[in-house]
N, C-alpha and C positions, 0 to 999 in steps of 0.2 A: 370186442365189446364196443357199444356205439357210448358217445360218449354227446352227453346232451348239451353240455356247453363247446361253443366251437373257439371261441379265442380265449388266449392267456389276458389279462388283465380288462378293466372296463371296455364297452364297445366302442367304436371308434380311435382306439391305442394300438388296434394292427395295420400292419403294414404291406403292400401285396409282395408277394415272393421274390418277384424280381428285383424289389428297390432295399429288399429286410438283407441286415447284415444277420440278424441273428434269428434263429430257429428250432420252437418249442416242442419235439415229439414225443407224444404220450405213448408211453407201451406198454397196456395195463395187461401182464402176464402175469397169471399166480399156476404153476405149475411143478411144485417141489416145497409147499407151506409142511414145516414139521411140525408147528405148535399154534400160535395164531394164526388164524385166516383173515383175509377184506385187503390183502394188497394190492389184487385185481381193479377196486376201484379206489386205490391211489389216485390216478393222473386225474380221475373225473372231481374227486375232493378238493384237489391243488386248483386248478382250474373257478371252479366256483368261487371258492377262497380267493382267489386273485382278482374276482370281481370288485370287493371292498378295500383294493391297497391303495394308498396316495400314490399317485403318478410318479410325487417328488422325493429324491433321495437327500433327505435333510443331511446325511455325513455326507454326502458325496458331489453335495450343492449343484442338482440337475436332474434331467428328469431321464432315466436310463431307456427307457424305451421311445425315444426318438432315434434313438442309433437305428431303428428299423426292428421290430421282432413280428415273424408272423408264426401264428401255430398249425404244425402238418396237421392231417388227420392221423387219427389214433391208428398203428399198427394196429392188424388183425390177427391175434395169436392166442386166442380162445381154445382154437381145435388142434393148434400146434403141439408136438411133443418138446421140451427145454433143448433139445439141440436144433432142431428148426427154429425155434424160438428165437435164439440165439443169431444165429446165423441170419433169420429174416431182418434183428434189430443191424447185425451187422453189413447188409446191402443197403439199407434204407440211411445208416448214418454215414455208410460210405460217401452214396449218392450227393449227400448235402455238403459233406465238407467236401466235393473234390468241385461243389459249384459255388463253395469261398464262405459256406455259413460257418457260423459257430455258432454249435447243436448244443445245447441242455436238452438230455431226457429223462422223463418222468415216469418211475416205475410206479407200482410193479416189483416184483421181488429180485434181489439180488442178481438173480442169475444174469439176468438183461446187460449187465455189463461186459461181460465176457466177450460180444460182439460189440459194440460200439468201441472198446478196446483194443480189438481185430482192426477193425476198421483205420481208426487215428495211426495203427503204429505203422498199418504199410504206407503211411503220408507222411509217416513223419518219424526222419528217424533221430534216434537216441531218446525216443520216448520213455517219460515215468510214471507210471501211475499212482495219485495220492488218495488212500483209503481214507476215509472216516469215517469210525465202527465201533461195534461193540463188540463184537466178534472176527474171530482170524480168517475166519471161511480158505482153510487151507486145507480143507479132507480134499486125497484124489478124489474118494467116491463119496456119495451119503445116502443111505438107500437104496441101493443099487445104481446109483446116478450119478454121471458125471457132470452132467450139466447143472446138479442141485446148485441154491443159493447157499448151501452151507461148502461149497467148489468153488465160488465164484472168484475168489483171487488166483487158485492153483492155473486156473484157466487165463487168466491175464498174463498170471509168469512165465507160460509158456511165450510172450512175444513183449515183454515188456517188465522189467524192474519196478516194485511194488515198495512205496515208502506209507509208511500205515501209523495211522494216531489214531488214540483214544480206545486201544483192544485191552478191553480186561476182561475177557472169556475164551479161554479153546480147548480143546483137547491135548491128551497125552501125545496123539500121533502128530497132530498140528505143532506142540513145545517143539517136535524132536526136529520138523521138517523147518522150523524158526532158528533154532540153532546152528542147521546144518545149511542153511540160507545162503550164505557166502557173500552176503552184500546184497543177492538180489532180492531179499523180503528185509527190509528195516524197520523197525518196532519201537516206537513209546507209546508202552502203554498208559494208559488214562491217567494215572497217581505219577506218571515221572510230568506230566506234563503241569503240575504242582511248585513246579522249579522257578525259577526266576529265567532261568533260559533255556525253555524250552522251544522258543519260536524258533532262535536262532539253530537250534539242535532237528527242528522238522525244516527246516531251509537247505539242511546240508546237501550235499550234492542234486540239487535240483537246478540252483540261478543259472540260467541263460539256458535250461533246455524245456523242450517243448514238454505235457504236464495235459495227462488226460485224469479228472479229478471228481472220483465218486465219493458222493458222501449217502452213508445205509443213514438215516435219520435215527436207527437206534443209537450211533454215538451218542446224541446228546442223553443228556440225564433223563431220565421219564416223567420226572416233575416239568421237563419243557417239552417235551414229547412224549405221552404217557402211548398214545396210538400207535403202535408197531407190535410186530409179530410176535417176538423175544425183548423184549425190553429187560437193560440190565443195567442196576443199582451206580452210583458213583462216575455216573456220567459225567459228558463236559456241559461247559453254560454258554449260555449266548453270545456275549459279549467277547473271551478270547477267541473265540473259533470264528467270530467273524472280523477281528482284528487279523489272526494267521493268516484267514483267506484276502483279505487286502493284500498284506504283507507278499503272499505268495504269487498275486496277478501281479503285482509290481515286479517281484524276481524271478516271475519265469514265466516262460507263453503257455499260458491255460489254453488249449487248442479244441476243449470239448467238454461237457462235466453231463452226470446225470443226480439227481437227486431219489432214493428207491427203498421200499417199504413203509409206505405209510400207510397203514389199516387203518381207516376211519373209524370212528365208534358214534354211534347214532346219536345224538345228541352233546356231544360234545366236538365245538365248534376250534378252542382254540389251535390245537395242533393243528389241522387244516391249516389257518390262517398262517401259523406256524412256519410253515414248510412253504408256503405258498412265496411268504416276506423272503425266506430265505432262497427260492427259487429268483428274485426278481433283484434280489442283494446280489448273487452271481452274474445276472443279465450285468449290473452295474458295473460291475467293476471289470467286465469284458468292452463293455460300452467304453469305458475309461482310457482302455487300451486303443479298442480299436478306432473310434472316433474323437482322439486325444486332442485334437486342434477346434471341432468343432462344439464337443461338451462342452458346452458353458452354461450360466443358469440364464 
């Protein structure tokens, strides 16, 4: 898919490749949609949307995109089948982090993470992967398909321990494979994250290891994201889940994240915008880390 806008935020806020610590790749695949369609032009949405964001992160007192951020061009996975698919996001973010970026990608549905996930953990070991979702996406198959978005964490677990907020939807087969987890799938769902301590309960065994960190944009509530595939009721809000994500770039090396499933809907502007803030909140607090002596305002 070509994709009409070429940089992440206003013109002139990129950086060329060589000098960018961080790095925006769009991977607009829709290749296993069961219910909604338009996740294919996710990245092209974010993208536009990101044209009207203040430069300046009023919490974070600085402007996160001087840390360097440039945006690849759009993965070409149109005519891909979901395991090429897969595997082309996982060459392409290989490439970038083994030349010192740190990759946010923007799907696109679910599945896309299964490879950038591939990618982070042969670089980096004792890697964890943090879900945020609405769903467990823990079927081996769905459809005949392994590589569905309704797979995409079965596929992570294969190379990587999965710590998961905000799931209040799965199946019977998915309860049974949650149970039988052994540590390596961890679950609070949506309603325990209601608690008083629940940040410190989604910290557990993650501080001090590296933290490859997809968030589906269905987690949040649908009245803050009504634009997604399967959108489901009793979602999270704004405001903790981007408190946790502070919390968590401070306790642990976020090495990579993607943001995936945003269906745009024609005329409703704010989700876009939406996901865009929350695409450029991640840049921030990567920013925070990696350029920690020269962030200033």
């Amino acid at each position: 898919m070509s994709l009409r806008r070429r940089h992440f935020l206003e013109e002139g806020a990129d950086t060329p490749y060589e000098r960018a610590r961080v790095v925006v790749l769009p991977a607009p695949f829709e290749g296993t949609v069961s219910y909604g369609s338009g996740t294919a032009s996710g990245p092209q949405a974010i993208l536009d949307a990101s044209e009207q964001l203040e430069l300046y992160d009023e919490e974070l007192g600085f402007e996160p995109f001087r840390c360097g951020v440039w945006t690849a061009p759009a993965l070409a996975l149109d005519a891909r089948s979901p395991e090429d698919a897969v595997s082309a996001v996982e060459s392409r973010v290989g490439e970038l982090l083994a030349d010192g970026k740190w990759v946010v990608t923007l799907g696109g549905e679910h599945s896309i993470t299964a490879g950038a996930v591939r990618a982070a953990a042969s670089r980096y070991p004792g890697l964890r992967v943090v879900q945020i979702d609405a769903h467990a996406d823990l079927r081996e198959t769905y459809q005949g398909q392994r590589y569905s978005h309704a797979c995409a964490m079965t596929r992570c677990l294969e190379v990587a321990p999965v710590h998961a907020l905000g799931i209040r939807s799965y199946s019977r087969e998915e309860a049974a494979r949650i149970r039988d987890g052994r540590g390596r799938y961890r679950l609070l769902h949506a309603w325990e994250m209601e608690s008083e301590d629940w940040t410190e309960r989604a910290l557990d065994g993650l501080r001090g290891h590296p933290v490859y960190l997809t968030i589906d944009v269905d987690g949040f509530d649908p009245a803050i994201v009504p634009a997604t595939g399967t959108p489901e009721p009793g979602g999270l809000a704004w405001r903790p889940v981007l408190g946790y994500l502070g919390e968590l770039f401070g306790a642990a090396q976020v090495v990579s994240a993607d943001v995936v499933e945003l269906a745009p809907i024609p005329g409703l502007r704010h989700p876009d915008f939406t996901v865009a803030r929350l695409v450029y909140k991640l840049i921030g607090f990567a920013a925070r880390r990696l350029t920690r002596s020269e962030a200033v305002p």
